[in-house]
N, CA, C and O atoms as a printed pandas DataFrame, in Angstrom:
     atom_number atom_name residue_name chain_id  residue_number  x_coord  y_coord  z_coord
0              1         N          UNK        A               1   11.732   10.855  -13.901
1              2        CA          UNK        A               1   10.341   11.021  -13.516
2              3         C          UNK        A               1    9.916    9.868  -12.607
3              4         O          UNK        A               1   10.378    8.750  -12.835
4              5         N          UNK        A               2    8.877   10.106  -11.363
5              6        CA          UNK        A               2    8.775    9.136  -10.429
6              7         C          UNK        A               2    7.630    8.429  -11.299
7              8         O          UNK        A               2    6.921    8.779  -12.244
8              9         N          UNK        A               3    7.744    7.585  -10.741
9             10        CA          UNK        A               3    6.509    6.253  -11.819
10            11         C          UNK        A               3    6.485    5.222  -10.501
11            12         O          UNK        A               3    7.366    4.603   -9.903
12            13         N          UNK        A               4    4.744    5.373  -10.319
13            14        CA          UNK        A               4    4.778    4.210   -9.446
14            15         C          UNK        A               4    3.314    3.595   -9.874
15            16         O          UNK        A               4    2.275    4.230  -10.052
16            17         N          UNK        A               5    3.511    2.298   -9.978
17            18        CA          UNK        A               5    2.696    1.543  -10.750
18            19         C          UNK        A               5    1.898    0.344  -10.346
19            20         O          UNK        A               5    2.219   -0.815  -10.610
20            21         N          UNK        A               6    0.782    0.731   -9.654
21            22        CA          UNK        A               6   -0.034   -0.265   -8.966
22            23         C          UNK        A               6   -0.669   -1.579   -9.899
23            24         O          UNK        A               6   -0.866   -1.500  -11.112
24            25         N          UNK        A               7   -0.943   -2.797   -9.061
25            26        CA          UNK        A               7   -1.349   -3.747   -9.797
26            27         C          UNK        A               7   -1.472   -5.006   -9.339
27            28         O          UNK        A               7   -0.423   -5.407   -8.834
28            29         N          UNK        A               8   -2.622   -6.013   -9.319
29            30        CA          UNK        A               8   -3.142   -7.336   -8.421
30            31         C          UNK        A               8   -4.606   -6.967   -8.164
31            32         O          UNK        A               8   -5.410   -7.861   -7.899
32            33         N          UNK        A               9   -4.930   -5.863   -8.221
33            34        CA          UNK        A               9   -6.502   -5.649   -8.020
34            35         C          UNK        A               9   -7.202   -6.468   -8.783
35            36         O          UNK        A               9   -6.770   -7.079   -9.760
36            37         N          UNK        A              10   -8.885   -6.507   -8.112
37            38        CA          UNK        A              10  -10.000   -7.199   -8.724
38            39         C          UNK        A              10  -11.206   -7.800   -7.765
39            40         O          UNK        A              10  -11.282   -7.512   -6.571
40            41         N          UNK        A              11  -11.973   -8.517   -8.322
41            42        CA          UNK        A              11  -13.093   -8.943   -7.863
42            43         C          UNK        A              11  -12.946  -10.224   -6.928
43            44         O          UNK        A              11  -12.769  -11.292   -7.515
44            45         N          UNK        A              12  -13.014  -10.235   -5.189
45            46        CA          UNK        A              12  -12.965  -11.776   -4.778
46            47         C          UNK        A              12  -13.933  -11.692   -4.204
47            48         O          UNK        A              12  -14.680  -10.742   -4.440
48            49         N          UNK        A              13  -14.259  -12.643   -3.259
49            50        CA          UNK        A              13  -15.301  -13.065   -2.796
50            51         C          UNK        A              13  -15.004  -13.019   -1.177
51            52         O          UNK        A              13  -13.861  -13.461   -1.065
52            53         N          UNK        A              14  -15.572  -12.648    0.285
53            54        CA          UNK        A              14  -15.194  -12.491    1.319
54            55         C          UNK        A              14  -14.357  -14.096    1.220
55            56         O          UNK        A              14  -14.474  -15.127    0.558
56            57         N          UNK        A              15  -13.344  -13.487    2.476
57            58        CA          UNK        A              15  -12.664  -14.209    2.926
58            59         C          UNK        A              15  -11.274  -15.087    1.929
59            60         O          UNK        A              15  -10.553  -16.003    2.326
60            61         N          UNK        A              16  -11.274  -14.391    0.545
61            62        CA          UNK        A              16  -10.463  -14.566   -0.327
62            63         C          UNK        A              16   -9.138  -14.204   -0.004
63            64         O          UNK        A              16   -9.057  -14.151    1.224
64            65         N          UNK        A              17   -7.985  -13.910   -0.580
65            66        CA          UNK        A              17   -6.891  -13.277   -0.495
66            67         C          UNK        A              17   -6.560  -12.514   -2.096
67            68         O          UNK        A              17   -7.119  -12.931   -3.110
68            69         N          UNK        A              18   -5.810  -11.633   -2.115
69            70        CA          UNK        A              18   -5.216  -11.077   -3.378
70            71         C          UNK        A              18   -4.277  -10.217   -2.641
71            72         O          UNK        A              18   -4.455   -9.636   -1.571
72            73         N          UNK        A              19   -2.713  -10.254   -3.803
73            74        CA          UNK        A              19   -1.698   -9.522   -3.465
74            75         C          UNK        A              19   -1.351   -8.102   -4.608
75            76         O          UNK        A              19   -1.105   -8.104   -5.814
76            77         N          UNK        A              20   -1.442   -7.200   -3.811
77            78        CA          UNK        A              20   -0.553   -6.112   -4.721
78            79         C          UNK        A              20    0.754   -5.751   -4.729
79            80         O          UNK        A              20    1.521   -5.852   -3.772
80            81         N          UNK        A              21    1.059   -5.248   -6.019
81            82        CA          UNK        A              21    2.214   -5.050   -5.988
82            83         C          UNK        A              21    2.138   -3.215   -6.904
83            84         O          UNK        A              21    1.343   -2.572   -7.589
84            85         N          UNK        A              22    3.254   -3.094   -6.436
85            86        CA          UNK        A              22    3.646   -1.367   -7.055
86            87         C          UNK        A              22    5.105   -1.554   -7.099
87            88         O          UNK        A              22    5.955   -1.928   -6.291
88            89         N          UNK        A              23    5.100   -1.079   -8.588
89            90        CA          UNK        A              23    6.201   -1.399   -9.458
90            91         C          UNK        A              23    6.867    0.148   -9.467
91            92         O          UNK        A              23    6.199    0.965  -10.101
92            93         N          UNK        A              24    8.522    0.823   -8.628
93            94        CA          UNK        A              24    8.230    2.083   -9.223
94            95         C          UNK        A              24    9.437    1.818   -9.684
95            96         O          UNK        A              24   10.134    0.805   -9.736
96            97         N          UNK        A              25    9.634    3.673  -10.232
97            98        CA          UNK        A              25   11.144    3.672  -10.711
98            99         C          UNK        A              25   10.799    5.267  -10.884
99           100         O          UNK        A              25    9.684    5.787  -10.841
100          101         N          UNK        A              26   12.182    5.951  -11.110
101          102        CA          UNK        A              26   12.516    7.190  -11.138
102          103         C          UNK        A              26   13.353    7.858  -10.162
103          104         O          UNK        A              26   14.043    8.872  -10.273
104          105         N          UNK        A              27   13.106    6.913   -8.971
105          106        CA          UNK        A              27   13.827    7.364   -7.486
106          107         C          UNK        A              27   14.454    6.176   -6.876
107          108         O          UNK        A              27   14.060    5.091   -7.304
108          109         N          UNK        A              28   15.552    6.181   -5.758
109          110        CA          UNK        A              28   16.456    5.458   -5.376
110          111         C          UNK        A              28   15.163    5.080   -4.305
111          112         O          UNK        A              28   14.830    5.788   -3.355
112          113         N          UNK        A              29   14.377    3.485   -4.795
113          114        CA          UNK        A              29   13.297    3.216   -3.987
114          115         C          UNK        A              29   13.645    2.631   -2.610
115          116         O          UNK        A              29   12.867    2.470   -1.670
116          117         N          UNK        A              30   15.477    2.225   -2.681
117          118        CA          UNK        A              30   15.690    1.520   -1.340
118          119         C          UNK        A              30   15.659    2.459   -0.098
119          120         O          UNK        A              30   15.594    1.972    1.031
120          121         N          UNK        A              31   15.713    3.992   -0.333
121          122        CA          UNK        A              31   15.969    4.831    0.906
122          123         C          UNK        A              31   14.559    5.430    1.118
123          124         O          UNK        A              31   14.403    6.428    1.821
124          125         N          UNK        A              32   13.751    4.934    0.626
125          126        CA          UNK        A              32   12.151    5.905    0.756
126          127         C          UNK        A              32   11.031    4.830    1.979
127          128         O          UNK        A              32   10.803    3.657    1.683
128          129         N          UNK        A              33   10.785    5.095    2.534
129          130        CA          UNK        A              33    9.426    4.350    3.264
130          131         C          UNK        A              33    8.727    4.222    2.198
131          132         O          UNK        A              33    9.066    5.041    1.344
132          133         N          UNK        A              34    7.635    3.329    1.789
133          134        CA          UNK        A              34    6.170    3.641    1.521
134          135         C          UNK        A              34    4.889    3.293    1.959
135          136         O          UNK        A              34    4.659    2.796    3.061
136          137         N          UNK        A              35    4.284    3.478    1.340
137          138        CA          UNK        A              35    3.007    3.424    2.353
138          139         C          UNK        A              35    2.076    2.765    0.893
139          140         O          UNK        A              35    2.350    2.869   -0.303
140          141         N          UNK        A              36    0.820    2.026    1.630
141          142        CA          UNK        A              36   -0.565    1.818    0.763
142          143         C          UNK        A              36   -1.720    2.732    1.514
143          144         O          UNK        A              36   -2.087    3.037    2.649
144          145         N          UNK        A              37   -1.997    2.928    0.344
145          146        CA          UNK        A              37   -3.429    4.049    1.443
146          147         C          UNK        A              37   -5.095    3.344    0.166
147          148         O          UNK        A              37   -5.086    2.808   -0.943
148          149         N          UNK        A              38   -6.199    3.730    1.085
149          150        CA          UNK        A              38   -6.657    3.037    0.344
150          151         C          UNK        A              38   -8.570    4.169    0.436
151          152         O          UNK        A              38   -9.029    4.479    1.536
152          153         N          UNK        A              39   -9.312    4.560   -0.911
153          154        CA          UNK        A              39  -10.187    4.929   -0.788
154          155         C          UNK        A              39  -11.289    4.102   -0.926
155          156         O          UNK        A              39  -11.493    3.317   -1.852
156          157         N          UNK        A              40  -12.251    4.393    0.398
157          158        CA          UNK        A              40  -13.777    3.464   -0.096
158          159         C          UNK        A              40  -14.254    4.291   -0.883
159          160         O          UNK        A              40  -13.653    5.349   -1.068
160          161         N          UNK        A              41  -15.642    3.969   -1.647
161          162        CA          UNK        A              41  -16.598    4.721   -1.903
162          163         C          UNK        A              41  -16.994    5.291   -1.151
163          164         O          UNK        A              41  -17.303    4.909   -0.023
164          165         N          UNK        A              42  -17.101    6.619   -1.716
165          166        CA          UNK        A              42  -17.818    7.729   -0.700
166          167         C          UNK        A              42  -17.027    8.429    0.691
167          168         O          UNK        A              42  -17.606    8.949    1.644
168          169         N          UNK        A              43  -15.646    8.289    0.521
169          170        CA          UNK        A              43  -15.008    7.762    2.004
170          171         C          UNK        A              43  -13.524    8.721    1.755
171          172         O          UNK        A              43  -13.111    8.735    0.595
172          173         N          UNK        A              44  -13.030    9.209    2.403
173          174        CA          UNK        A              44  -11.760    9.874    2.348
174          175         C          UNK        A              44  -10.629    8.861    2.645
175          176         O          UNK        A              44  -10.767    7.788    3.232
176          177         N          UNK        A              45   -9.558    9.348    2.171
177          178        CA          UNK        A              45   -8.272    8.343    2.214
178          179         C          UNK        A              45   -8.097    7.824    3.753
179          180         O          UNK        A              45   -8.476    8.372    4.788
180          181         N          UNK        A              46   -7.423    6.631    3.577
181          182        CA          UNK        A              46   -7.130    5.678    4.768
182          183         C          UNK        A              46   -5.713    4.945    4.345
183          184         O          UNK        A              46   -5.439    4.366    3.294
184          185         N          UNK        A              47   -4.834    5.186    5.627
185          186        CA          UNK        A              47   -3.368    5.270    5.554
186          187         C          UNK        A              47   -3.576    3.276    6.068
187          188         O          UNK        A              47   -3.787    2.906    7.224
188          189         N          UNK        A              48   -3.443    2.370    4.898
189          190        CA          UNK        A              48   -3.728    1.136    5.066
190          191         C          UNK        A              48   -2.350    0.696    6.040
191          192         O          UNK        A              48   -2.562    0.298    7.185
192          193         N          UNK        A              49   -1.076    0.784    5.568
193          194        CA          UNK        A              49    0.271    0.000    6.054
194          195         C          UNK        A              49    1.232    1.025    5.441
195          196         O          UNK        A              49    1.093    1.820    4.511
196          197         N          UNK        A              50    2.504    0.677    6.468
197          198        CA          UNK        A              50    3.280    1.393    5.900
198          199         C          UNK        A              50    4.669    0.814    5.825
199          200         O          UNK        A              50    4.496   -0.404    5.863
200          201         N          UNK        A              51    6.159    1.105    5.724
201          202        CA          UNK        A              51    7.209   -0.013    5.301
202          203         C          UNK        A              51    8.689    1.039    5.509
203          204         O          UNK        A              51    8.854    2.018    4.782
204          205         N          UNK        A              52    9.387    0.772    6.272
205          206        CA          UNK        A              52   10.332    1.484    6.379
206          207         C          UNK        A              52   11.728    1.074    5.153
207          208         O          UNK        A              52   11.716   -0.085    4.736
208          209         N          UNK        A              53   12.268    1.523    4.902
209          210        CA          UNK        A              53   13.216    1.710    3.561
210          211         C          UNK        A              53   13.495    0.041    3.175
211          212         O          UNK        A              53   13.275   -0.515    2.099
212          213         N          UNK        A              54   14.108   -0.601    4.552
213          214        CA          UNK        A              54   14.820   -2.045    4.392
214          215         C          UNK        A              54   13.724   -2.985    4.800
215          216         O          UNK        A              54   14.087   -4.129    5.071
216          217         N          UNK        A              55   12.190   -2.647    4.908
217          218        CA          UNK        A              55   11.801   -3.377    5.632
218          219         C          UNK        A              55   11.392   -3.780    6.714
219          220         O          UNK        A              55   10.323   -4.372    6.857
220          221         N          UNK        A              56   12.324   -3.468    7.769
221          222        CA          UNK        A              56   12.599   -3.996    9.074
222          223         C          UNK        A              56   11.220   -3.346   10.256
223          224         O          UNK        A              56   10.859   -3.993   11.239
224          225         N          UNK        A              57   10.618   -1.956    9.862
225          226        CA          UNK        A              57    9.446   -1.732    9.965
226          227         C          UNK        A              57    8.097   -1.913    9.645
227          228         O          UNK        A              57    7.721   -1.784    8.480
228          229         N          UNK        A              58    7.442   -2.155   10.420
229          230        CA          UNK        A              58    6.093   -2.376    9.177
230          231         C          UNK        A              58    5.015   -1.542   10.692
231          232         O          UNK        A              58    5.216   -1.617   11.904
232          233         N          UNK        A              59    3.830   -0.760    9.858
233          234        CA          UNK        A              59    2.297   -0.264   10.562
234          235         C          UNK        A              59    1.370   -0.860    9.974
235          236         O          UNK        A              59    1.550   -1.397    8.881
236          237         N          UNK        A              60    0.126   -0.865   10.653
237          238        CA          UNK        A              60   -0.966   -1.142    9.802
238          239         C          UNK        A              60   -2.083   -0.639   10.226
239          240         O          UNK        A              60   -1.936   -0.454   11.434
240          241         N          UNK        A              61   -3.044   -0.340    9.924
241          242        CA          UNK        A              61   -4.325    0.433   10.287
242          243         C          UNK        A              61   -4.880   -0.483   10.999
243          244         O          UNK        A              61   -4.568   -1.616   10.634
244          245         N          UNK        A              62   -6.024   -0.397   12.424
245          246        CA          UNK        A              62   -6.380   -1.612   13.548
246          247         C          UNK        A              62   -7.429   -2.202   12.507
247          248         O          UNK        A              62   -7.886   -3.342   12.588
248          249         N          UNK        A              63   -7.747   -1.294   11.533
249          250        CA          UNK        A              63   -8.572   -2.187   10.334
250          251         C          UNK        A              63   -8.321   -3.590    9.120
251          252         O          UNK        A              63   -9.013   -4.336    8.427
252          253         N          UNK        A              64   -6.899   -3.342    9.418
253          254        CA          UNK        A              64   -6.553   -4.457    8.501
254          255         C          UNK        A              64   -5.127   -5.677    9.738
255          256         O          UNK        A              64   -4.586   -6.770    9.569
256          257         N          UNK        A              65   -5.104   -4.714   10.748
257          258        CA          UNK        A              65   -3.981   -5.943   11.692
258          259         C          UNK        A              65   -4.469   -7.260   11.776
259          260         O          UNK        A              65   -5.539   -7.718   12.177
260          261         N          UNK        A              66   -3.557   -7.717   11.357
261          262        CA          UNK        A              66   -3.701   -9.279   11.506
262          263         C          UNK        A              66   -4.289  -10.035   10.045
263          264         O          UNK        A              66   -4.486  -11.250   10.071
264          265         N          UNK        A              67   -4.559   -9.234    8.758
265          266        CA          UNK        A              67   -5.331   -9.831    7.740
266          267         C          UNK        A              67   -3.913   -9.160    6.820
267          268         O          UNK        A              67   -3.405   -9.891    5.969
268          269         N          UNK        A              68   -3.473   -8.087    7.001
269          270        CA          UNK        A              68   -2.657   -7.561    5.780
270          271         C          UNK        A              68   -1.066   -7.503    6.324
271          272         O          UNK        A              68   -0.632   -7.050    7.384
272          273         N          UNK        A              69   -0.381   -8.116    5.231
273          274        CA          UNK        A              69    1.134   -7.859    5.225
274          275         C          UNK        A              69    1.241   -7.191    4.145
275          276         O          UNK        A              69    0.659   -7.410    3.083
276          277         N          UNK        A              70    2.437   -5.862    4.540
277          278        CA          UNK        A              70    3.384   -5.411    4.076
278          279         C          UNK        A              70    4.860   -5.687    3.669
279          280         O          UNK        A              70    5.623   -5.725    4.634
280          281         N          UNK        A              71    5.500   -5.912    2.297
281          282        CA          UNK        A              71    6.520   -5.827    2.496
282          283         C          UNK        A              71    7.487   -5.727    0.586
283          284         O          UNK        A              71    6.632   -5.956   -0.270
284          285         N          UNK        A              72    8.538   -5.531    0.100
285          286        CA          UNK        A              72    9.139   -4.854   -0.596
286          287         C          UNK        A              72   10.274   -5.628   -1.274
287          288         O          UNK        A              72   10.671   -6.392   -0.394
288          289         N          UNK        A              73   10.748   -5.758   -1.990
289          290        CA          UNK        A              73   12.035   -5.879   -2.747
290          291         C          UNK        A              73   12.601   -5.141   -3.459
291          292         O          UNK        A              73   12.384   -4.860   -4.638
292          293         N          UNK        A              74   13.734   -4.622   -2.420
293          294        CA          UNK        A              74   14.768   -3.539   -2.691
294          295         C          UNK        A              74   14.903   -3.746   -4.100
295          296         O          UNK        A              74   14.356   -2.947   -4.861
296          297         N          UNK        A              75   15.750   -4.995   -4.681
297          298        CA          UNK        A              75   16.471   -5.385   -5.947
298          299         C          UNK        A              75   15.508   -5.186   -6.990
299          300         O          UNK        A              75   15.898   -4.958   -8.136
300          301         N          UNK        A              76   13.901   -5.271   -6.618
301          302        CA          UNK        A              76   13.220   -5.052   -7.556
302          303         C          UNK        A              76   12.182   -3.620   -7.893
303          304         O          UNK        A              76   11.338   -3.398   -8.761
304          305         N          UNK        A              77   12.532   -3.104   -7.151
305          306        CA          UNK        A              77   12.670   -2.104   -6.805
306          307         C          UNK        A              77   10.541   -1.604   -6.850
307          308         O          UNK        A              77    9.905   -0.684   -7.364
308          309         N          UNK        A              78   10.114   -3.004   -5.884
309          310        CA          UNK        A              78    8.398   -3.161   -6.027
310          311         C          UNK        A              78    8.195   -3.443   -3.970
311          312         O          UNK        A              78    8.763   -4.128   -3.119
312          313         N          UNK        A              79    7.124   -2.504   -4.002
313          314        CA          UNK        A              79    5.752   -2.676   -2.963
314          315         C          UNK        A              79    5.237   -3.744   -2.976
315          316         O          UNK        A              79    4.988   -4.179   -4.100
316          317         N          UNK        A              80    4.923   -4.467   -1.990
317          318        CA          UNK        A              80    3.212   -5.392   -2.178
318          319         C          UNK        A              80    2.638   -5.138   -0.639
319          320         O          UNK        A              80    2.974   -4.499    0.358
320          321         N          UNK        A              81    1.465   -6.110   -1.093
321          322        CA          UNK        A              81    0.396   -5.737    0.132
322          323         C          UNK        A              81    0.090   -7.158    0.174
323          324         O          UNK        A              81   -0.141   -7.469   -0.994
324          325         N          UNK        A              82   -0.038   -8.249    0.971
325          326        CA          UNK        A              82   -0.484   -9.183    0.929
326          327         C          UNK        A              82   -1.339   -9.411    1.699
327          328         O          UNK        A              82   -1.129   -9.604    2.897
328          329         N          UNK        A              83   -3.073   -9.443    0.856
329          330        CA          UNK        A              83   -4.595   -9.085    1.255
330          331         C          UNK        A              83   -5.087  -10.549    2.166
331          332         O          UNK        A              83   -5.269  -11.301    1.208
332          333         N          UNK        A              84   -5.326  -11.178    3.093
333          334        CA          UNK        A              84   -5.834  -12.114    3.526
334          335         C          UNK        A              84   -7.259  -11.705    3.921
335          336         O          UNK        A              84   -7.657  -10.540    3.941
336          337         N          UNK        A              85   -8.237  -13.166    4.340
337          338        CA          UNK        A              85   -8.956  -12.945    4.674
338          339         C          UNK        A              85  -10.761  -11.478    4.088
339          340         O          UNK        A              85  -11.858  -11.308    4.620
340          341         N          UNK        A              86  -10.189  -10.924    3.019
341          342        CA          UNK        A              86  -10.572   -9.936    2.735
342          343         C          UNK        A              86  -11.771   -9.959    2.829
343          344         O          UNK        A              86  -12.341  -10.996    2.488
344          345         N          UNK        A              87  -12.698   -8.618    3.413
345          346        CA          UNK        A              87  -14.224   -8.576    3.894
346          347         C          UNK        A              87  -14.507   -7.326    2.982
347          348         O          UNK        A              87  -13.641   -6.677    2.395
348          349         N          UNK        A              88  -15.959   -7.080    2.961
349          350        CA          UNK        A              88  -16.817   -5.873    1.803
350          351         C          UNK        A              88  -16.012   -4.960    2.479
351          352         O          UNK        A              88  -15.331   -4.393    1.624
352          353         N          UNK        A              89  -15.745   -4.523    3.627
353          354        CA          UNK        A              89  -15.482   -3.237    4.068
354          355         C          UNK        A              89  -14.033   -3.097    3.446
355          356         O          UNK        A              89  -13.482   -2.000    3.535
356          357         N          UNK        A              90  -13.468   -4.011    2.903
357          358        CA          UNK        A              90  -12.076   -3.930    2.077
358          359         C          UNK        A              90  -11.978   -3.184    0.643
359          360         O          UNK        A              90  -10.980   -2.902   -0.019
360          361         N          UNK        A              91  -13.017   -3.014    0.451
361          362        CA          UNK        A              91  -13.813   -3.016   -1.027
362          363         C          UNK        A              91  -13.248   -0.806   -1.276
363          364         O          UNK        A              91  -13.731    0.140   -0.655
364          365         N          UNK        A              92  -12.448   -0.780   -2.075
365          366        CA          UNK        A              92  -11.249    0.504   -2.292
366          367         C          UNK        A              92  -10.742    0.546   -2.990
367          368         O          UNK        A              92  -10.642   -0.550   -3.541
368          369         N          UNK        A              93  -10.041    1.564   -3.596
369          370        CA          UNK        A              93   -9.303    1.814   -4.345
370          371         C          UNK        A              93   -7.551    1.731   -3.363
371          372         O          UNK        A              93   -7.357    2.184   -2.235
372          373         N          UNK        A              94   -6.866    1.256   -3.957
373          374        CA          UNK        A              94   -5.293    0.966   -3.481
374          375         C          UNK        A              94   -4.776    1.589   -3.863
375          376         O          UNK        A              94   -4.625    1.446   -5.076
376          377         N          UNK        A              95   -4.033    2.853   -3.163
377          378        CA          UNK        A              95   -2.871    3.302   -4.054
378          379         C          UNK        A              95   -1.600    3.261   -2.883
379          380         O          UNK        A              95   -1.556    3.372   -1.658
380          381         N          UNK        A              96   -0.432    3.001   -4.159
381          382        CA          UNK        A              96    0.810    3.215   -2.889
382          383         C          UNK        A              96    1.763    4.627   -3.161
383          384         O          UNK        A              96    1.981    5.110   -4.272
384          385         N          UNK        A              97    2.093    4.970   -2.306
385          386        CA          UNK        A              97    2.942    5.991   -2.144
386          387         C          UNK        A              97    4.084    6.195   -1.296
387          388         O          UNK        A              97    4.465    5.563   -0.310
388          389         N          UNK        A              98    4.556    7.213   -1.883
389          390        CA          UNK        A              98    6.469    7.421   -1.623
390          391         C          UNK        A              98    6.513    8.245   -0.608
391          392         O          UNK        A              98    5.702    9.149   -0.806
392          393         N          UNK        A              99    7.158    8.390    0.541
393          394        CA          UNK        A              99    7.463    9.615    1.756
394          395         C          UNK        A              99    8.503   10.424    0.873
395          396         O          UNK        A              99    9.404   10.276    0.046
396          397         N          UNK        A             100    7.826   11.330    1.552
397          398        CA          UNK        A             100    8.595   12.776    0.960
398          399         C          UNK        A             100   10.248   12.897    1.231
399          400         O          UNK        A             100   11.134   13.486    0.613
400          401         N          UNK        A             101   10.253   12.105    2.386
401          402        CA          UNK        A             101   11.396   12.492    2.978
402          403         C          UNK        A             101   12.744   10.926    2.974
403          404         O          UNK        A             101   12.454    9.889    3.571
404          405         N          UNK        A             102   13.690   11.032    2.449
405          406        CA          UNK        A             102   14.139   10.193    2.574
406          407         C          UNK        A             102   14.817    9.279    3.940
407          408         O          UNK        A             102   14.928    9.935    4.976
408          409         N          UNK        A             103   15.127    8.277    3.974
409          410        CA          UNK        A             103   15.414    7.532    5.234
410          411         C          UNK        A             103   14.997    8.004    6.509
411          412         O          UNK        A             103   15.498    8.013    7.634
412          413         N          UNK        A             104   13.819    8.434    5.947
413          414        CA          UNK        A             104   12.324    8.387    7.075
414          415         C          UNK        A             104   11.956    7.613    7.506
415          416         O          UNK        A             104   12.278    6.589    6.903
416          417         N          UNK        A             105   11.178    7.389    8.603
417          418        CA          UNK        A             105    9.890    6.529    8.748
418          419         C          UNK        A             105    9.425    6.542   10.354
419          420         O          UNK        A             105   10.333    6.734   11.162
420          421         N          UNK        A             106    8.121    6.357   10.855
421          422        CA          UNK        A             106    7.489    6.518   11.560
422          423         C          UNK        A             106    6.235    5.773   11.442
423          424         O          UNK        A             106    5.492    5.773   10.460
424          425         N          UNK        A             107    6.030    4.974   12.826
425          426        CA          UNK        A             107    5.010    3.905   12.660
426          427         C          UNK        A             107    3.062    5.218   12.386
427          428         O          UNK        A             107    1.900    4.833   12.255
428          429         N          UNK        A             108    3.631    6.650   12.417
429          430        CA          UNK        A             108    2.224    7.139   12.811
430          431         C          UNK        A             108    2.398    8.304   11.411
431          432         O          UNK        A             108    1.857    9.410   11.439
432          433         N          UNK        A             109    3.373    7.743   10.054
433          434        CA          UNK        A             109    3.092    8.518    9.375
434          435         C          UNK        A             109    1.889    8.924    8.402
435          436         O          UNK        A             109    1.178    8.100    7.827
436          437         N          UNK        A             110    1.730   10.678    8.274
437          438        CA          UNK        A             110    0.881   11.401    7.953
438          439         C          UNK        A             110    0.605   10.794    6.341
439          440         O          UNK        A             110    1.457   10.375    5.557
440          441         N          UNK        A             111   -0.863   10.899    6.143
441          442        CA          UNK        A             111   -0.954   10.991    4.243
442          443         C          UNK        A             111   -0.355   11.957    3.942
443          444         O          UNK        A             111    0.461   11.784    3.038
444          445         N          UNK        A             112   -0.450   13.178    4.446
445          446        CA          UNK        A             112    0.326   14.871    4.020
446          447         C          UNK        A             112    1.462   14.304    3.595
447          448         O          UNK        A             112    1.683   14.493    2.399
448          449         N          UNK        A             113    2.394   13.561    4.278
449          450        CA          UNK        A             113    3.859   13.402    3.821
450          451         C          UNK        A             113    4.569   12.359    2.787
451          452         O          UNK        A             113    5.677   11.823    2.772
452          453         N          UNK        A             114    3.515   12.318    1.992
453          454        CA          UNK        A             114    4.297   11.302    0.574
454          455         C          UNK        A             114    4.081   12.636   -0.627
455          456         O          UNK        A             114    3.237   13.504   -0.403
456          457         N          UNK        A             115    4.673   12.661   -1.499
457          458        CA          UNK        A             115    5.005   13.302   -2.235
458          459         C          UNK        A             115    4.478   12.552   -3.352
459          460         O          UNK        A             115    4.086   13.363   -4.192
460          461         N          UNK        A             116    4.282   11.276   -3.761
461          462        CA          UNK        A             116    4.061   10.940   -5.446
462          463         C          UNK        A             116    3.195    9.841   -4.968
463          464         O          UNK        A             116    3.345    9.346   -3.851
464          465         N          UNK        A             117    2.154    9.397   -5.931
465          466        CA          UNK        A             117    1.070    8.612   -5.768
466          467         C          UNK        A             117    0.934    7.102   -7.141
467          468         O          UNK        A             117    1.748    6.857   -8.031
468          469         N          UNK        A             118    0.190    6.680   -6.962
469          470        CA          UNK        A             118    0.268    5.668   -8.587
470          471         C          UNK        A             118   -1.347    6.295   -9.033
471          472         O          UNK        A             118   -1.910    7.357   -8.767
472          473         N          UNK        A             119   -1.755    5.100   -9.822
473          474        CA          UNK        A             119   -2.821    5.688   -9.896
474          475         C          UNK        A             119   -4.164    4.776   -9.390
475          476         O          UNK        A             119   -5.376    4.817   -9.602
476          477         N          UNK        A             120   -3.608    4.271   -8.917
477          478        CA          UNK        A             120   -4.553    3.072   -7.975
478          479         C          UNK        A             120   -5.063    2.077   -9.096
479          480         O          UNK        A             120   -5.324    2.152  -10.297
480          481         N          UNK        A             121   -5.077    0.999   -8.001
481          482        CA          UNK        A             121   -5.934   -0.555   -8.615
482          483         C          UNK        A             121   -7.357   -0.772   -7.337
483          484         O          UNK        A             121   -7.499   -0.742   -6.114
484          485         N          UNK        A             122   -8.151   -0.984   -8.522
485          486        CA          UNK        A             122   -9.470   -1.117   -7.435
486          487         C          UNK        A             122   -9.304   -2.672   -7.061
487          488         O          UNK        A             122   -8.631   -3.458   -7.728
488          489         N          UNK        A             123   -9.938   -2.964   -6.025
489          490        CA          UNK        A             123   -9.863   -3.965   -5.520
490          491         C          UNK        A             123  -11.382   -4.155   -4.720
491          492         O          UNK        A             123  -11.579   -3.347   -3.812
492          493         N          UNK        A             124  -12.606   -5.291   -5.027
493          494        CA          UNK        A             124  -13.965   -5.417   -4.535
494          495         C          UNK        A             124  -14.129   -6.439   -3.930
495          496         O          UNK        A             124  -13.731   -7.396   -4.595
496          497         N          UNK        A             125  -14.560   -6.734   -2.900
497          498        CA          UNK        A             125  -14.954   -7.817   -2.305
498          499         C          UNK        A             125  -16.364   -8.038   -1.846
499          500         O          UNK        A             125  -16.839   -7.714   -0.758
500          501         N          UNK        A             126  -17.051   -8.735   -3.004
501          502        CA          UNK        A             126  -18.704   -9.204   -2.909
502          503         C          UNK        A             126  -18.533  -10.580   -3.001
503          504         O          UNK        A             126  -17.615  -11.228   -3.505
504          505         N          UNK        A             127  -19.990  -11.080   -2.199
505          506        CA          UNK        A             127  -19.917  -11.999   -2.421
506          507         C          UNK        A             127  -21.184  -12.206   -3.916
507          508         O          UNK        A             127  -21.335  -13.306   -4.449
């Protein structure tokens, strides 16, 4: 069973940092892209970053370039997101997800194309 398991969310203050991480297992996580996507309030999903199998790729939404890194450990078979700088408009629910397709990836991939989700960590930024 796929299990993917978000976690690092919480309350900072602008211009803070916080890192997530997504813990999965069930699937061979080294051949999958994934992605973080992220909901505001009131707001439909937003494809935050994304991560090609080894790494060696990374996207990011023009909303978070330059404040958010992406990146993974095969051996541990975990996601993170590393949040800099973080502003209210950051203020979402995080979830990460798996591409459907194995040893995929594409800097312009679709939300349509992940197949399994976590169940998100909220993450707020007030001051």
């Amino acid at each position: 069973e796929v299990q993917l398991v978000e976690s690092g969310g919480g309350l900072v203050q602008p211009g803070e940092s916080l890192r997530l991480s997504c813990a999965s297992s069930g699937f061979t996580f080294s051949v999958y892209a994934m992605t973080w996507v992220r909901q505001a309030p009131g707001k439909g999903l937003e494809r935050v970053s994304s991560i090609d199998k080894d790494g060696s790729r990374t996207s990011f939404a023009d909303s978070v370039m330059g404040r958010f890194t992406i990146s993974r450990d095969n051996a541990k078979n975990t996601l993170y997101l590393q949040m800099n700088s973080l502003r209210p408009e950051d203020t979402a629910v995080y979830y990460c997800a798996k591409l459907k397709a194995p040893n995929a990836y594409s800097d312009y991939i679709r939300i349509d194309e992940h197949d399994y989700w976590g169940q998100g960590t909220q993450v707020t930024v007030s001051s």
